[in-house]
N, C-alpha and C positions, 0 to 999 in steps of 0.2 A: 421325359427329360426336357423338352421344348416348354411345357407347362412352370416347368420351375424354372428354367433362366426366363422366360417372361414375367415370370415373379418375382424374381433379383433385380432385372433390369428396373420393372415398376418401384418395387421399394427402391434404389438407387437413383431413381428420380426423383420421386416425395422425397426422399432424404434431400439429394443436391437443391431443391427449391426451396425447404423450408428455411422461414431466414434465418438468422445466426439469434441464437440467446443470449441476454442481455441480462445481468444483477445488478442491484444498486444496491452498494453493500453499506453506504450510510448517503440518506438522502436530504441533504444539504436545503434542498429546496422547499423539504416540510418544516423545518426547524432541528431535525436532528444533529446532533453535536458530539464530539470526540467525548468518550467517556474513561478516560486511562489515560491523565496526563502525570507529567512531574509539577510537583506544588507550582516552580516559578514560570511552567510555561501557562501563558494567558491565553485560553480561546473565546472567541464570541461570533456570531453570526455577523456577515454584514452585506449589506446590499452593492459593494463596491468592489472592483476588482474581480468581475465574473468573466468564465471562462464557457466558450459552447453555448453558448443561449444562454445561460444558468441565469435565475434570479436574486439566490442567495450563494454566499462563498463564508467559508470557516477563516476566521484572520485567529492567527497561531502565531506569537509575538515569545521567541525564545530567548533567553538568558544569555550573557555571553558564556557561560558556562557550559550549555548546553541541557537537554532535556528530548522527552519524549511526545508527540499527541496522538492518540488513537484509540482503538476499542480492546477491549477486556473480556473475553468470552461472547463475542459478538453472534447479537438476532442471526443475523446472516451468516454462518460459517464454514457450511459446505460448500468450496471452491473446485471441489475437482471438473473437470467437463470445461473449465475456464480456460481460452489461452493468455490473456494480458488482463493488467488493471491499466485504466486510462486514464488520467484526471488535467486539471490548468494547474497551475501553480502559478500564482502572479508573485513575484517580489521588488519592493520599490526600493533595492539596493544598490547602486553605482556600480558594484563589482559583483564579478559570479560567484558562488561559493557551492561547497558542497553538502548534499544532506544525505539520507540514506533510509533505505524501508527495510522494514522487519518486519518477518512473519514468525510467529512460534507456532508450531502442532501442537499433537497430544503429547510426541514425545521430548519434548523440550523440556529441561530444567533452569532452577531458578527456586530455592528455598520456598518455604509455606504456603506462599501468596500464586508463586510461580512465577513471579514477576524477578525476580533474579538483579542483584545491587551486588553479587558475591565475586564478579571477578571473568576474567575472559575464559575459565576453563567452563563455566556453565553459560558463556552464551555463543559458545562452540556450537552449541546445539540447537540454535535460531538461524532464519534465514537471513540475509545482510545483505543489502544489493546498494551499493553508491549510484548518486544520477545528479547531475549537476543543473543550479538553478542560477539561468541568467537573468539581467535585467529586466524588467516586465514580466510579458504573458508566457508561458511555458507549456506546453501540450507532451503529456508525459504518457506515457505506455511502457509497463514494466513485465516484463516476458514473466508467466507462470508456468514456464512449459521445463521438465527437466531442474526442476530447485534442487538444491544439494547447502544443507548445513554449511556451517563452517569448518567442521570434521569429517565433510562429505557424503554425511547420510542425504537418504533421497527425501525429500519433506511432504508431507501425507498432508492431502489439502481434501481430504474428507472432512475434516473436522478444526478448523482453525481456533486459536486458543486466542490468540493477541496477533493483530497488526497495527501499524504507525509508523509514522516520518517523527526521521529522529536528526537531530542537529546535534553535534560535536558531542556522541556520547559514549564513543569508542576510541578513545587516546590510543591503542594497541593499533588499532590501523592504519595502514598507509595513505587512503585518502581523505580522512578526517583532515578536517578546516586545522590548523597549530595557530592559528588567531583569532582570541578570544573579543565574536563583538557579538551582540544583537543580533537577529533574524528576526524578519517578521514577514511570514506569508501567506497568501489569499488561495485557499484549496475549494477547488470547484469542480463539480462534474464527474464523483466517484464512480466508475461506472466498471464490472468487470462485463467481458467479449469473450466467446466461445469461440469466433475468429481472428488473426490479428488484424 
């Protein structure tokens, strides 16, 4: 008996020491770029407006209309084991506004594509989280711990489908921006944490 709690204790030390894991679920700094945008949002790499060290950032310049940028059945998709995504978000707008991240599982709907244009009852089934962007530099961390739909299913981050930052593309909710301008922002330093 003594043999195995000095066994537990040891694993429970290599475990407390080893550092925290780290994904880079799209790496801004090689050249990689959003692959799942709406036609009128424009992305480009650019060397300005970095956040964390970074030497390259994503400028994402949206429609007053609103739209989406992000990945599509992403390299990267098994998130579980994650507790947060972190990233900079610069915006050089005088006033704060708000945006919002999405994530779809396997079990998300949304017509053929899966990408879903059909209405609020199929994107019931996506995760929706508002996070507000002020002036400048912005250092963002969005909890993955406990996601729940919009219908309240628990969201399965085994296998991610689509995630992005979406600017005014849910009129149904209550913190969407109701003033139709522009956005344009510098996303740097995608980084997901296994601690927060």
């Amino acid at each position: 008996m003594k043999k195995f709690a000095l066994l537990v204790s040891l694993l429970a030390f290599f475990a407390l020491s080893l550092p925290a894991k780290i994904m880079i679920p799209v790496n801004i700094d090689k050249g990689e770029m959003f692959d799942d945008n709406t036609e009128k949002v424009e992305v480009s790499l650019a060397e300005e407006n970095t956040g964390g060290g970074a030497a390259l950032s994503l400028l994402a310049a949206y429609p007053a209309e609103g739209g989406w940028a992000g990945f599509w059945m992403p390299k990267k998709s098994a998130w579980a084991g994650f507790k947060s995504l972190n990233c900079f978000v610069y915006s050089a707008a005088k006033e704060k506004f708000t945006m919002s991240f999405v994530i779809k599982d396997q079990n998300h709907k949304g017509g053929v594509s899966g990408r879903g244009m059909e209405g609020w009852e199929v994107r019931k089934t996506w995760y929706m989280v508002p996070f507000e962007i002020k002036p400048g530099m912005n250092e963002l961390s969005i909890s993955l711990e406990g996601l729940k739909t919009q219908e309240g299913k628990d969201v399965d981050l085994s296998r991610i489908y689509h995630w992005g930052f979406y600017y005014r593309f849910f009129p149904e909710l209550k913190w969407e921006s109701k003033q139709a301008v522009p956005a344009t922002v510098w996303i740097s330093k995608v980084r997901l944490d296994s601690e927060k």
